[in-house]
Structures are given as C-alpha cells and as structure tokens.
C-alpha positions in Angstrom: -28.5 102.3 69.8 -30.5 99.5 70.8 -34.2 99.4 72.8 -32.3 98.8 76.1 -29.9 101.3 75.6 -32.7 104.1 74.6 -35.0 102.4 77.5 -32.1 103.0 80.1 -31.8 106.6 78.8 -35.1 107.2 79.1 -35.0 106.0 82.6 -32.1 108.3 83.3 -33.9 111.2 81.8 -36.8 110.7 83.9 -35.0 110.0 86.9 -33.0 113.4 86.5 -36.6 115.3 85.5 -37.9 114.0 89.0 -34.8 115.4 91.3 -34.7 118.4 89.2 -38.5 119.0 90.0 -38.1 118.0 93.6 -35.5 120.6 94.0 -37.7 123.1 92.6 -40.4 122.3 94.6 -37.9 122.8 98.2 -36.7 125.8 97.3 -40.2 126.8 95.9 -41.1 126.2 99.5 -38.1 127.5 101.3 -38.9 130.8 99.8 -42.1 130.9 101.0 -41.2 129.9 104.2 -38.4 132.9 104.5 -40.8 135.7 103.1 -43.6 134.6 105.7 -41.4 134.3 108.3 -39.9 138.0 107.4 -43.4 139.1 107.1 -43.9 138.2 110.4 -41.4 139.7 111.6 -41.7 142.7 110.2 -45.6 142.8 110.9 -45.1 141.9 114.9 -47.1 138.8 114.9 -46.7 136.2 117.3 -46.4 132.7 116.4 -49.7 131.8 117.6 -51.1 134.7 115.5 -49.6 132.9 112.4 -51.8 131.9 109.9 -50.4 128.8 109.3 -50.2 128.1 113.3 -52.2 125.0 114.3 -54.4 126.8 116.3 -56.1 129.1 113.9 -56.4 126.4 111.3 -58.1 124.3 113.6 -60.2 127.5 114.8 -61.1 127.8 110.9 -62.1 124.4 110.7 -64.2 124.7 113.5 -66.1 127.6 112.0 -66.7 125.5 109.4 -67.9 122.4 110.6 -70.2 125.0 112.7 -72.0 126.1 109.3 -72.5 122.5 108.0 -75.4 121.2 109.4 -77.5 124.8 108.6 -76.2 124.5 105.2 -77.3 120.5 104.7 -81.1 121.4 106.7 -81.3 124.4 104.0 -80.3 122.1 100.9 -83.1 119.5 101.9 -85.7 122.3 102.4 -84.6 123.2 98.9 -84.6 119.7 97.3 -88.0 118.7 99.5 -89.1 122.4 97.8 -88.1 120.7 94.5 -89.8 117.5 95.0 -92.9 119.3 96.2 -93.5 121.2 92.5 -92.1 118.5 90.2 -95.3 115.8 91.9 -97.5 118.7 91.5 -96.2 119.4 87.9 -96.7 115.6 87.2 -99.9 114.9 88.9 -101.1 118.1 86.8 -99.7 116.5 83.5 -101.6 112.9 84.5 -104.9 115.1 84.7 -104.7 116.9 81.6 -104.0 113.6 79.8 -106.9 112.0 81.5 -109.2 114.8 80.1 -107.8 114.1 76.7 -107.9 110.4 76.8 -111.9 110.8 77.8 -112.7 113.1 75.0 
C-alpha cells in the first residue's frame, strides 16, 4: 500500500469518525429534547414556564448582570484592603532595615 493510498484511508476513516459522532451528538440531543418535552408535559408547565424558554434565561441573566457591579465594588475594597497592609508591611520592613543599617 502506498502513502496515498494509507493517506486516503485515513481521510476516509476520519471522515466516517466525524458523521458517526455527528449522529451521536443529534440523537444525543433528540433524546433530551423528547424526555423534557414529556416532562413537561407530565409536570403541567407552560411553555413560557420552561426552563430553556427565552424568557427565563434572559430573566437569569438579568439577575446576574444585577449582582455584578456589588460583586466588582466588593473585590476592589478587598484588593485596596490588600494594598493597604502589603505598603504598611513594606514601609515597616524599610524601618527596621534603617535601624540596622545605623547600628
């Protein structure tokens, strides 16, 4: 067998790998999708009740973005906090070489 003939095997191979996985992947997803939508069902949600529905993912995100900016205003207290003790640390560090340089 020569390099192009093992070269276009392997291209096959991969080729047939790829749909295989693709298929696996659809009907992965086409499972899911029939169980939630039985679920559903079965539960007595409404559509826009539905998790996945764009309304509550965007209600999610919303809740979210609402938490950001008290969660960035507490990390910069803490880094400022940080700041604060590491300048005191190092200006206490530069005094106590001072004394021993003047000794």
């Amino acid at each position: 067998m020569t390099r192009q003939e093992r070269k276009r095997l392997q291209k096959k191979r991969a080729r047939v790998r790829g749909i295989i996985l693709l298929a696996c992947l659809l009907l992965f997803i086409t499972g899911v999708s029939i169980t939630y939508d039985v679920m559903q069902k079965v539960l007595g949600l409404k559509n826009d009740e539905s998790i996945i529905s764009f309304r509550n993912t965007g209600q999610a995100l919303n809740e979210l973005t609402c938490e950001l900016p008290r969660l960035s205003d507490h990390i910069k207290n803490m880094l400022f906090q940080i700041y604060v003790q590491a300048h005191w640390m190092l200006e206490r560090l530069l005094r106590w070489f001072a004394a021993l340089i003047r000794r």
